[in-house]
C-alpha positions in Angstrom: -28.4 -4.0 35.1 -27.7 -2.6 31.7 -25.0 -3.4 29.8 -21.7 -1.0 29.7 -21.3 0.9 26.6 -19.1 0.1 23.7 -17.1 2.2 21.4 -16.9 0.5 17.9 -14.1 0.9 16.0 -14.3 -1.3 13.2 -15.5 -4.6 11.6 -13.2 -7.9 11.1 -14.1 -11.6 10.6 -12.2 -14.3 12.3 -10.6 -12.7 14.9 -11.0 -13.5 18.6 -9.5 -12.4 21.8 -6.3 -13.7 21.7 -5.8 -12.1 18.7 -6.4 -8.6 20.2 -4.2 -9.6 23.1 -2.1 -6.2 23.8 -4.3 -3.7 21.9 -5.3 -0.5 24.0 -7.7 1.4 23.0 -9.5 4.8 24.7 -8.8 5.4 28.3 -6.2 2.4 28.1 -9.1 0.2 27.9 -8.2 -3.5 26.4 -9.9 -3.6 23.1 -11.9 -7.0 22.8 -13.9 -8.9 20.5 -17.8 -9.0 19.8 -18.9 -11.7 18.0 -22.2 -12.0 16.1 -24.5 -14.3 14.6 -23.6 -13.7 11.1 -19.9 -14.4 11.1 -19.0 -10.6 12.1 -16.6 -9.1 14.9 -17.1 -5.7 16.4 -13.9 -4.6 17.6 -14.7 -2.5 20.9 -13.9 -1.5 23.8 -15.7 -0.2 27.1 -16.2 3.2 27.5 -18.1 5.1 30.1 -21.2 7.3 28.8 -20.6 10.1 31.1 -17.9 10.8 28.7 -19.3 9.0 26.0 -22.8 9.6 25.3 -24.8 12.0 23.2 -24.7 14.8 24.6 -21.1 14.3 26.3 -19.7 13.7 22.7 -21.5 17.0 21.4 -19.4 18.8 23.7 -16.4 16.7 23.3 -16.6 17.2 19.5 -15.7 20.6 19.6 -12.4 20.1 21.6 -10.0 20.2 19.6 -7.4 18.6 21.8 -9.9 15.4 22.8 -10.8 15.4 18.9 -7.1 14.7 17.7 -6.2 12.8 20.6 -9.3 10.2 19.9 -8.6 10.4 16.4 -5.1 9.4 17.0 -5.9 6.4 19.5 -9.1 5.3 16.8 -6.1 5.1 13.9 -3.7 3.0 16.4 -6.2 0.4 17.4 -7.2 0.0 13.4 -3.5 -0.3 12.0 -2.8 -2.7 15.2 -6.3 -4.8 13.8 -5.7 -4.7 10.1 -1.8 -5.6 10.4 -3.8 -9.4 11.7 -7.2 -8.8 10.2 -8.7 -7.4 7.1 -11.0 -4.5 9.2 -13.9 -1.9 7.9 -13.0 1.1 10.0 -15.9 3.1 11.3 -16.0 6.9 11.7 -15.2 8.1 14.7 -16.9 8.0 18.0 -19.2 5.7 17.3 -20.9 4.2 20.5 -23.4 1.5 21.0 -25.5 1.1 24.4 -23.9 -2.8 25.1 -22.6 -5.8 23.2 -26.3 -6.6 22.1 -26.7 -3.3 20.4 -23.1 -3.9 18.5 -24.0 -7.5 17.5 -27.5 -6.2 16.3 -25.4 -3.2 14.2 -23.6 -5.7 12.3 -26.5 -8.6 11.7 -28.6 -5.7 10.0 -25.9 -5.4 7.0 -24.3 -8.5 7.6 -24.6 -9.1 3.2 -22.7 -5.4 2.7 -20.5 -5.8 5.0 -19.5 -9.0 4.3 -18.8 -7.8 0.7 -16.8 -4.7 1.9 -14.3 -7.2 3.8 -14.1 -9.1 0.9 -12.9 -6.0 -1.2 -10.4 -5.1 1.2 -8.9 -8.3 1.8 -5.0 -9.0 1.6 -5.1 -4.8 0.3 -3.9 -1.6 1.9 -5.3 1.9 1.3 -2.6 4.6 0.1 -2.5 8.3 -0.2 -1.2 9.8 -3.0 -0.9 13.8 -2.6 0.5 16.6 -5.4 1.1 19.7 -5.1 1.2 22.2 -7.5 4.9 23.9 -9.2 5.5 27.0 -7.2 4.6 30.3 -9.1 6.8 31.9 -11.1 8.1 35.2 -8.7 6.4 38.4 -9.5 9.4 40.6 -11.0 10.1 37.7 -13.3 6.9 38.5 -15.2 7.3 42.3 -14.5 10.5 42.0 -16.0 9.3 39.8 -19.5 6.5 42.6 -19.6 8.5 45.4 -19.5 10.8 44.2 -22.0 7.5 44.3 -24.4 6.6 48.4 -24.0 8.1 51.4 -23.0 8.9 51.8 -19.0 6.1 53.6 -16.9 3.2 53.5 -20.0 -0.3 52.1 -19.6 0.9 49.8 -22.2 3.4 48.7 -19.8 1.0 47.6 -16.9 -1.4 46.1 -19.7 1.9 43.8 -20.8 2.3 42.7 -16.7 -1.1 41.8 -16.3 -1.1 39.8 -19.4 1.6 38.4 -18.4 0.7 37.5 -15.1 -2.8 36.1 -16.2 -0.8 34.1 -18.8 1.1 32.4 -16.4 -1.2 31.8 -14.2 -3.2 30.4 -16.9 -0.5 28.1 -18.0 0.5 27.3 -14.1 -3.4 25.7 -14.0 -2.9 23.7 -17.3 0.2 22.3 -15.9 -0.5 21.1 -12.8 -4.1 19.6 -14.0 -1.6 17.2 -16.7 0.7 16.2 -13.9 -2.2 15.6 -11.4 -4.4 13.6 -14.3 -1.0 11.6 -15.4 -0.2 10.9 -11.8 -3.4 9.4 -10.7 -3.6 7.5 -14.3 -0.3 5.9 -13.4 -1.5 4.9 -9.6 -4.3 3.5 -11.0 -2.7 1.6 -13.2 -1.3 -0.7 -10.3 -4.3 -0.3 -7.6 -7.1 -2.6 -7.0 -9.2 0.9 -6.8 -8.7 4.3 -6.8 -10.5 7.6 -5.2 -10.0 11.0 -6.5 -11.1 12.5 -2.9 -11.5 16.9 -2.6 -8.3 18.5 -2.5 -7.9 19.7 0.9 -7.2 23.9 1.2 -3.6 25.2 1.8 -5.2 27.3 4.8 -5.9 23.3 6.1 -2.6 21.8 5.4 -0.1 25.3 5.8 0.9 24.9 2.1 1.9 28.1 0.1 1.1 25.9 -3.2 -2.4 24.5 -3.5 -3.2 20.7 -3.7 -4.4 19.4 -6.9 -4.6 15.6 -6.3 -5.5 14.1 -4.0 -5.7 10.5 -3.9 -6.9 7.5 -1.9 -5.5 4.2 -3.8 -6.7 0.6 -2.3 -3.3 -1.7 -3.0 -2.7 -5.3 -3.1 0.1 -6.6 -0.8 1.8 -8.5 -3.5 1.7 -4.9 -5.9 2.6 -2.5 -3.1 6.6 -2.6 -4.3 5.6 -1.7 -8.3 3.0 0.9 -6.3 5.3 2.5 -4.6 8.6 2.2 -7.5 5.6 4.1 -9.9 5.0 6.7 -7.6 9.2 7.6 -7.1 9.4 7.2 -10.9 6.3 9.8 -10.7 8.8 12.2 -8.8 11.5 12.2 -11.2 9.6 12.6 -14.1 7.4 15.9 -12.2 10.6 17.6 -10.5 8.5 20.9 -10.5 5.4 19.6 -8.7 5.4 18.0 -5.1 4.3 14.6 -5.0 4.4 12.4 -1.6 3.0 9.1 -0.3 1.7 7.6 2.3 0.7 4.2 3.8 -0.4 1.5 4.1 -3.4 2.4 6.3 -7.2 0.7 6.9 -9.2 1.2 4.1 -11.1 4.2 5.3 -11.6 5.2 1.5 -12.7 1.7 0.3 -15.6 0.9 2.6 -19.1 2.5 3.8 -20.5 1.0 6.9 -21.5 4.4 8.7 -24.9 2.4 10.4 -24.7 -0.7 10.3 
């Protein structure tokens, strides 16, 4: 009889059953402990491959209900794992045909991954996002390029649009300082930073665009000076928007797509 599937959701070291006691993980399955060879723990749980293999996750993976839903339930178990365990999260809905197949996954980069739990070890990942100073309103520039020609002459629009590039110009120059200064300033008290793609306002509902946007890997004993930087961050850039978030697995910090 083959062996019943196993969804993956991360890597640890030292953990065992006991300490997974109480996780649930997809379909309310208990999440449990594969140990291998090489001193690597799959954390896993079963999973049924009518719902779970290839060609079920193809269709699954378009659903955009079952997509945030299994996204949500892959975060939980990791924060429940890493709050006992440093743990390299794996990207989502990865599956491997039986406990063999996970313990032969982790054997084949035992050296790398052993490194990448080394990295993360006794740190956090953090977000740190910023937003961009809203616009200045239209009839405020209309207004400081009237002032500059005559009402209703082509000299008129000319000053507006000037005007208006101007600003828009200046707008950009702004925002790149505070976004450069902020992520200088987090880096300053992170064990590593990544300065990920800004994601698009038509993404995240925002009327102002993102212009940093940050993944910071943080030591436990600097997360207060972190986190009294970033407020500082806020006082000093009223204009912009600057928020945090954390601390989370370090999705940013580690690569073990195939193991």
């Amino acid at each position: 009889m083959s062996e019943p599937a196993c969804y993956l959701y991360g890597i640890s070291r030292h953990v065992g059953a006991a300490d997974l006691d109480g996780i649930r993980g997809l379909g309310g399955e208990p999440v449990r402990p594969v140990e291998s060879d090489s001193g690597l723990v799959g954390i896993v749980n079963t999973v049924d491959l009518d719902d779970f293999g290839e060609e079920a996750l193809e269709r699954s993976l378009q659903d955009l209900t079952w997509l945030a839903e299994t996204a949500q339930t892959h975060h939980a178990v990791l924060c429940d794992v890493a709050a006992r365990a440093p743990v390299a999260p794996l990207r989502l809905a990865t599956v491997c045909l039986g406990e063999s197949s996970v313990r032969a996954r982790l054997d084949r980069s035992a050296a790398d991954l052993h490194s990448s739990l080394d990295l993360i070890s006794g740190r956090a990942e953090w977000s740190v996002k910023v937003f961009a100073e809203p616009p200045a309103p239209v009839e405020d520039l209309a207004g400081a390029a009237s002032s500059a020609a005559p009402a209703g002459s082509g000299r008129e629009y000319l000053a507006r649009r000037q005007a208006q590039v101007s600003s828009r110009h200046q707008a950009a120059e702004r925002a790149a300082t505070v976004a450069n200064d902020v992520y200088a300033e987090v880096s300053r008290h992170s064990s590593d930073t990544r300065r990920l793609a800004p994601q698009d306002a038509r993404l995240t509902g925002e009327t102002v665009p993102m212009t940093l946007n940050a993944a910071c890997l943080v030591g436990a004993e600097d997360t207060p000076a972190f986190c009294a930087a970033v407020e500082s961050l806020r006082g000093r850039y009223e204009q912009s928007r600057i928020e945090y978030a954390g601390p989370w697995p370090a999705y940013s910090f580690v690569s073990v797509g195939e193991p």
